[in-house]
Structure formats: C-alpha cells, structure tokens
C-alpha positions in Angstrom: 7.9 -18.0 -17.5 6.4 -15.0 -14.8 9.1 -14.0 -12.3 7.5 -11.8 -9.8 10.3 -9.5 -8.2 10.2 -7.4 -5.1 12.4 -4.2 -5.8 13.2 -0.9 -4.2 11.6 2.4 -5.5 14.4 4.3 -6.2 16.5 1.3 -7.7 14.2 -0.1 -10.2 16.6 0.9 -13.2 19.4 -0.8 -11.1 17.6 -3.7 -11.0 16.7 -3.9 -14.9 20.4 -3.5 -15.7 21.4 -6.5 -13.2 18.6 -9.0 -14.4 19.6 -7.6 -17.6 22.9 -8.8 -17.3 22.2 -12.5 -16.5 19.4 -13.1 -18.9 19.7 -11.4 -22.1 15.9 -11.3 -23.2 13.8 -10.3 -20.6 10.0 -8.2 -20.9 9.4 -6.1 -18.2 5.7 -5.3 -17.0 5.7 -2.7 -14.2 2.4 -0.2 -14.9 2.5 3.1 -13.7 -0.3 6.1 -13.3 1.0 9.7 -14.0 -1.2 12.2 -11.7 -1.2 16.1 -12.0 -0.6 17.7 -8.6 -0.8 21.6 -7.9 1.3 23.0 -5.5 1.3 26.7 -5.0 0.0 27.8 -8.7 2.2 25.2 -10.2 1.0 21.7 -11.5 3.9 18.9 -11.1 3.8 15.7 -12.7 4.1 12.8 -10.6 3.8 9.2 -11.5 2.6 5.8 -9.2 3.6 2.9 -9.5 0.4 0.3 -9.3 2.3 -2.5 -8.6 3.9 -0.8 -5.2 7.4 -2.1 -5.2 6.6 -5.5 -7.2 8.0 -5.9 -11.1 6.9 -8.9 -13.5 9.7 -9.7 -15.3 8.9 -12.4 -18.5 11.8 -14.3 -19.7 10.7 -17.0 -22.5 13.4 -19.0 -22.8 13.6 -19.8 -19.0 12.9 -23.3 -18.3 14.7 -25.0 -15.5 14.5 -22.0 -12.8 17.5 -21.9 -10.6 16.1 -19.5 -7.3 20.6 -19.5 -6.1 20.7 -17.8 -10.0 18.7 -14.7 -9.0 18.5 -14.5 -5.3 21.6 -11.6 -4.9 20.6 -9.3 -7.6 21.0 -5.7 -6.5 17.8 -3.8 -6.2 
C-alpha cells in the first residue's frame, strides 16, 4: 500500500528514521533534480525536490491501515 506523507524540508531524514521505527520495511520514493548554479566564479550543487514537501512511502505488508498509528510522527 501508497502512503502519501506531507514532511518538512529540513526533517526528511527525521522522518525516515521515525516511520522507520514503526514499520520495519518501508520503500521510499521521493525524486530529486540536482541543478548547477554559479555564484561569483564558483558553480554550487544544489538539488530540488520535485515532489515539494510530499514523500511516497510503500510498505507491502500493510493491510489494515490504522491513520491514530501514524498521525504523530515527527517530521
């Protein structure tokens, strides 16, 4: 089963380790873009996350979904 999860930028890896946790086998689909910018004769590597602050998280052995279960996860 497709959970769709609305995180915070900076706490994604948070998140993972929470949901990690509670539900031992869990795939993660969260697509990112890396871009070169230049600022001032230097090129920096920046990446984008094309989702915006959503995650899909896939757990297969998920069957009866309990929303109370996963409503206080940090992140």
């Amino acid at each position: 089963m497709w959970i769709i999860a609305k995180i915070k930028k900076n706490q994604e890896e948070i998140f993972k380790y929470n949901l990690n946790k509670k539900i031992s086998d869990v795939e993660y689909y969260y697509p990112k873009k890396n871009i070169l910018k230049k600022f001032s004769n230097r090129i920096r590597k920046t990446s984008i996350n094309l989702l915006g602050d959503y995650i899909f998280c896939f757990i297969p052995e998920l069957k009866n979904f309990d929303t109370g279960k996963f409503q206080f996860i940090k992140g």
